[in-house]
N, C-alpha and C positions, 0 to 999 in steps of 0.2 A: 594695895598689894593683895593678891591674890590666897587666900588662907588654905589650909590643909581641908577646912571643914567644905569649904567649898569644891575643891579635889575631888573630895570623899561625894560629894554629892551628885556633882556633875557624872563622875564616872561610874557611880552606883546605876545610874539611868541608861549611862552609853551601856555599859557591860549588861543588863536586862534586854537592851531591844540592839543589839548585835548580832542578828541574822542576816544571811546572804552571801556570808566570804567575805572576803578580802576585800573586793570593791564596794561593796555595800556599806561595811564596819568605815571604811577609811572615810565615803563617805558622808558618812552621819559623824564622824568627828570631824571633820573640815565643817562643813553644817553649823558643828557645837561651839568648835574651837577657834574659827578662823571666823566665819560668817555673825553668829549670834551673840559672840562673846568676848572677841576680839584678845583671847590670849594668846593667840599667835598670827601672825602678821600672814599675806599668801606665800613671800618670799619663803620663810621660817620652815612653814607647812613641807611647803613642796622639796627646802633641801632636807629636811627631816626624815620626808619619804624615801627619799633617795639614796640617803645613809642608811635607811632601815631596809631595802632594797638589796643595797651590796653585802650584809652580813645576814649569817645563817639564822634560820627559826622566822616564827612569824611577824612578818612585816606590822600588822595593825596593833599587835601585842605590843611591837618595841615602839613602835610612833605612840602610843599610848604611855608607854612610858619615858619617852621623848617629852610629853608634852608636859608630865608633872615635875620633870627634875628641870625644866627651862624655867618653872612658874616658883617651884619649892626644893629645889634640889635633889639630893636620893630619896627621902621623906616621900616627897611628892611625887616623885616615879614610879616608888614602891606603890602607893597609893591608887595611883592611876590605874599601872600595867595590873596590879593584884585585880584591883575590882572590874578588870576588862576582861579576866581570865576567870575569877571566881565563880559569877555565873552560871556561865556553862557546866564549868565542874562541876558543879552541885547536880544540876540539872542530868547531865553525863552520869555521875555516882549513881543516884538514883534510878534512872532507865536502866544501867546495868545492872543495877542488883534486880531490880524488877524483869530483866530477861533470864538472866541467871535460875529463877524460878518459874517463869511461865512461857520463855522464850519457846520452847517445841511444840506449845500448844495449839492444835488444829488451825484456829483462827487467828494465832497471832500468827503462826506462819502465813496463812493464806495474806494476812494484811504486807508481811514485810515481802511477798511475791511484788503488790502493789508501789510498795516503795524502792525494792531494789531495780526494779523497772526503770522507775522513776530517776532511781540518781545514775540510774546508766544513762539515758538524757543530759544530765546535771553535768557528766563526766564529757560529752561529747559536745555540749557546750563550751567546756572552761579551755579544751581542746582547742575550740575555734578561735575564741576568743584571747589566748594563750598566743597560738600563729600567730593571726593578724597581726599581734604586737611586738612579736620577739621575733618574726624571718624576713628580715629587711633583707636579702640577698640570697646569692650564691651560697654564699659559703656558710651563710647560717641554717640554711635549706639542707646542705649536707652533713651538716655537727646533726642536725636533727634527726637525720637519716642513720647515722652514725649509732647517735642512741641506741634510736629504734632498735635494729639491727643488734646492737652489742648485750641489750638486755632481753630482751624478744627470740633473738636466734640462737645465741649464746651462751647466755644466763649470768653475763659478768657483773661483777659486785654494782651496787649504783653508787657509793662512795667514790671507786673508779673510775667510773662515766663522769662524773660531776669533775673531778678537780682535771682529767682529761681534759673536759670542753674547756676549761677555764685557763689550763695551760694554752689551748689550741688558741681562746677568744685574744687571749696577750698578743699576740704575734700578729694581731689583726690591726695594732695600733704600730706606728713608729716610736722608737724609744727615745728619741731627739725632743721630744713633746716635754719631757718631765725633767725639768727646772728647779721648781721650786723644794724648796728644802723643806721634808718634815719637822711637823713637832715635835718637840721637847717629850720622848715618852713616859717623859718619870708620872706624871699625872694618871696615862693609864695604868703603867707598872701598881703605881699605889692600892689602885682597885680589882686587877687581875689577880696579882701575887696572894693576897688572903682570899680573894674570891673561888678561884677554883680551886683551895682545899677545901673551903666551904661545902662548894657546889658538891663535892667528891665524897663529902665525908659518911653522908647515911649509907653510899655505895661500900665502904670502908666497914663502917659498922656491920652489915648484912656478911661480908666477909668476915669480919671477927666473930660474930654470932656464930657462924656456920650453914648456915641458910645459901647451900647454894644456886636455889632458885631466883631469890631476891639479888643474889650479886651479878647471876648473869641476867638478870633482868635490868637491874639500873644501870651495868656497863653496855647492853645492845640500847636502851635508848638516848643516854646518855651521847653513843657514837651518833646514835641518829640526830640527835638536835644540833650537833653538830655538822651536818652535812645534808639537814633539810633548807637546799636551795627549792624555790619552788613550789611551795606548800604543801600541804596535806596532800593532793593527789600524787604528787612529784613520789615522795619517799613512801607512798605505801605501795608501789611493786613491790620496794626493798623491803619493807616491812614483813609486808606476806614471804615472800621468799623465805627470810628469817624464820617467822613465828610460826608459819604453818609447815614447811620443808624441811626446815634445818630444825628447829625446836620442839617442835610439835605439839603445840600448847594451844592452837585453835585448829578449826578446821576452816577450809573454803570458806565455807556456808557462815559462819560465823564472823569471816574476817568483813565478807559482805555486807551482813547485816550491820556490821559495827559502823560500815561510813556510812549507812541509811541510816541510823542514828544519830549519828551525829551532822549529818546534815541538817536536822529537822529542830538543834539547840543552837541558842545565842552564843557567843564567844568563838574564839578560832577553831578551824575545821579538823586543826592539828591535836585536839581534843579527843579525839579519835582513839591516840595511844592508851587514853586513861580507860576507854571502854573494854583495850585490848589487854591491855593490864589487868584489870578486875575478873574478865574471865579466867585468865591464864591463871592468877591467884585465887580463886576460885576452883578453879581444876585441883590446884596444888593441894590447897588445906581449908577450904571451905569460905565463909564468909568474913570474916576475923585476918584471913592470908590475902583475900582478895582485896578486904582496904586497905591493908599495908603496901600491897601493890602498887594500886591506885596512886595514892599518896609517895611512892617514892618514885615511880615513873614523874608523878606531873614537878614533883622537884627536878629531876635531874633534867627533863625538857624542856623548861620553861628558865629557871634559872639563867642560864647561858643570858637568855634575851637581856635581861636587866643587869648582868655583869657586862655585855656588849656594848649596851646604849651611856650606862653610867662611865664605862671606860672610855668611848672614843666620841661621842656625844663634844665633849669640847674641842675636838679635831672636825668637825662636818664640814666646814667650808672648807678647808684641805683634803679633805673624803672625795666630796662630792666634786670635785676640781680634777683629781686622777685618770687622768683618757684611761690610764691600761690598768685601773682596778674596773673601770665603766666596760671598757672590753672584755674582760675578764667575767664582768657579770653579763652581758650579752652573748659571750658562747654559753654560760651556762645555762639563761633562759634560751636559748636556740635548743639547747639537748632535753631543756624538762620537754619542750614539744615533743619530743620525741619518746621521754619515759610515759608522758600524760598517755602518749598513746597505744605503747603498750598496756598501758595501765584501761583505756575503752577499750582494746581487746582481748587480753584477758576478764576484763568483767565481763563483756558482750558473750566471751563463751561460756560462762560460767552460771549467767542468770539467764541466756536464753537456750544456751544447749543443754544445760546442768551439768557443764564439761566433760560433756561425752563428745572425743577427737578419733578426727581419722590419722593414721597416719599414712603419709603418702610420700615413701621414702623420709628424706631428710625433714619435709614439711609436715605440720600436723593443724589438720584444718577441722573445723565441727562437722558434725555428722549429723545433716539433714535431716534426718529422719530422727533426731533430737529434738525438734525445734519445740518450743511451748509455745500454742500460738497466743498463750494469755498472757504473758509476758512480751513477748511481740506488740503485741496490741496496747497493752498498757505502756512501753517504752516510745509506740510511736505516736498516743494521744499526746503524754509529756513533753517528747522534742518537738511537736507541733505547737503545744502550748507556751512552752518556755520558749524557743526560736523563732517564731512564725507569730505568735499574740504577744509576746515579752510579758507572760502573766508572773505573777508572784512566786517563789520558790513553795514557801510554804501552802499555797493552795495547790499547789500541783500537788506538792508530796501528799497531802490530805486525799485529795482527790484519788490521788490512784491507788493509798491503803483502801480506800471505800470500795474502786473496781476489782481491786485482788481480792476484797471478802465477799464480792456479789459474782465474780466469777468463780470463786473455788467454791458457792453453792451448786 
């Protein structure tokens, strides 16, 4: 039988060499877990994915923590999912305080020119690669268009767009399909019911304290791991909308640099928030508001996944069996194609025009006579290298910090 200490070991290594996304992290545990070590079966694996698919927050997080409570129960989830996610954080902590201080300086700018470039490629990759897999038709082609359109043209909530597509994707199935009788919910009940006051309660506390920054901090991300269908790219429109429009606790240029960051660490890409956290707590009260930030963002985001997994985890082969919860999450990937990509064109104007728009009537398009051609240039060596050589993420992102400081000589 499988030990905790062995848990502890195995996922110390996955959680350290976890770069790449979503596809990369999955898999290097399939790899660990299925291939070299045989604790879970392919069958196992794959409805595992597939349950970790249809619920919110990061799929490789909750398969991670799929995989230790199969092997050890919650124990061993904990165990897993923690050390799959710890990682990064440290790594994320670190770089943000370390920007937080030198972040404006000449040359660190001039390097993150080279990396924002960069994950504008990164973005219009996950883009491609995102279609190809989620517009099987007509109708998912238009949920996508739909998106676009309602966040792009509009500016409507992305909470709305998601459970939209999902209502839309249902109707895509016939309800004649669904027979089979659920489970017994008392099992998950057991784990929900004390879970999310859990989940809620340092949100709680920050409100008793009176810290009204930390309470609408923990409840806007707390909303968001909740309806981060999609990943990282998906909900940072929403994100920015929020944090830079409505809140005003970054800017642009900041919000930018945070997912150049956090591309370039091991662990999920949704690690992002923690970066976005520590500035905003930082702005607020310095370095001391900034960890506490930190630190109550990645509870209230992260939490959910392992209240999810522990809860409905003994349900997966009645999960994964559901046509019109699988509908349901196939309108929804149909519509992140279409947030991802508002999400490549707002960054495209913003790292290559420095969001300088025209407006042209109802439309507002960039102003040519913006363009940077060193960001041009750096954005198109990257999508050549990534799309056209399938080179490594992290060489690229290395690479074109080095062009952004030997061009802005």
């Amino acid at each position: 039988m499988t030990s905790n200490r062995e848990i502890f070991l195995v996922f110390h290594r996955i959680g350290w060499l976890s770069f790449g996304g979503p596809a990369g992290q999955i898999a290097l545990m399939h790899g660990e877990l299925v291939e070299r070590r045989h604790w879970l079966s392919e069958q196992q694996f794959l409805r595992a994915l597939s349950l970790c698919m249809l619920l919110p927050g990061p799929e490789a997080t909750q398969l991670a923590a799929y995989a230790g409570w199969r092997l050890r129960g919650i124990p061993g989830g904990l165990i897993a999912g923690g050390l799959f996610v710890l990682p990064g954080a440290m790594v994320i902590a670190a770089l943000a305080a370390a920007y937080a201080t030198w972040g404006q300086l000449p040359l660190v700018q001039a390097a993150f020119l080279g990396i924002k470039a960069a994950v504008l490629a990164v973005v219009v990759q996950a883009l491609l690669r995102v279609s190809q897999k989620a517009l099987k038709g007509r109708a998912h082609r238009q949920i996508a268009l739909a998106a676009f359109l309602a966040i792009a043209g509009f500016s409507l909530p992305f909470p709305l767009v998601i459970l939209t597509a999902a209502a839309v994707g249902t109707m895509m199935r016939p309800v004649l399909t669904e027979f089979s009788p659920a489970p017994h919910p008392a099992k998950s009940l057991a784990i929900l019911l004390p879970g999310i006051p859990i989940w809620l309660a340092p949100v709680g506390l920050a409100w008793a304290m009176g810290s009204a920054f930390l309470t609408t901090l923990g409840i806007f991300f707390a909303k968001l791991a909740i309806v981060s269908f999609g990943g990282a790219y998906a909900v940072l429109t929403y994100m920015t909308q929020t944090v830079v429009q409505d809140l005003g606790w970054l800017s642009t240029g900041q919000m930018i640099d945070a997912l150049g960051l956090a591309e370039t660490t091991p662990g999920p890409l949704i690690l992002v928030t923690e970066f976005v956290a520590w500035q905003a707590g930082n702005a607020q009260g310095g370095p001391a508001m900034a960890a506490i930030a930190a630190l109550l963002c990645l509870w209230v985001t992260f939490v959910p996944s392992f209240l999810f997994i522990f809860a409905f985890a003994p349900s997966i082969d009645w999960l994964a069996s559901r046509p019109r919860l699988s509908a349901a999450l196939e309108g929804v990937t149909a519509a992140v194609v279409g947030v991802i990509a508002t999400l490549a064109l707002w960054f495209g104007a913003q790292v290559l025009f420095g969001g300088d728009m025209l407006n042209l009537g109802p439309i507002s398009l960039p102003d040519p006579a913006a363009l940077d051609w060193r960001a041009a240039l750096i954005a198109l060596g990257a999508g050549l290298a990534l799309l056209r050589f399938q080179a490594g993420l992290l060489p690229v992102l290395g690479a074109s910090a080095m062009a952004g400081l030997l061009l802005a000589g």
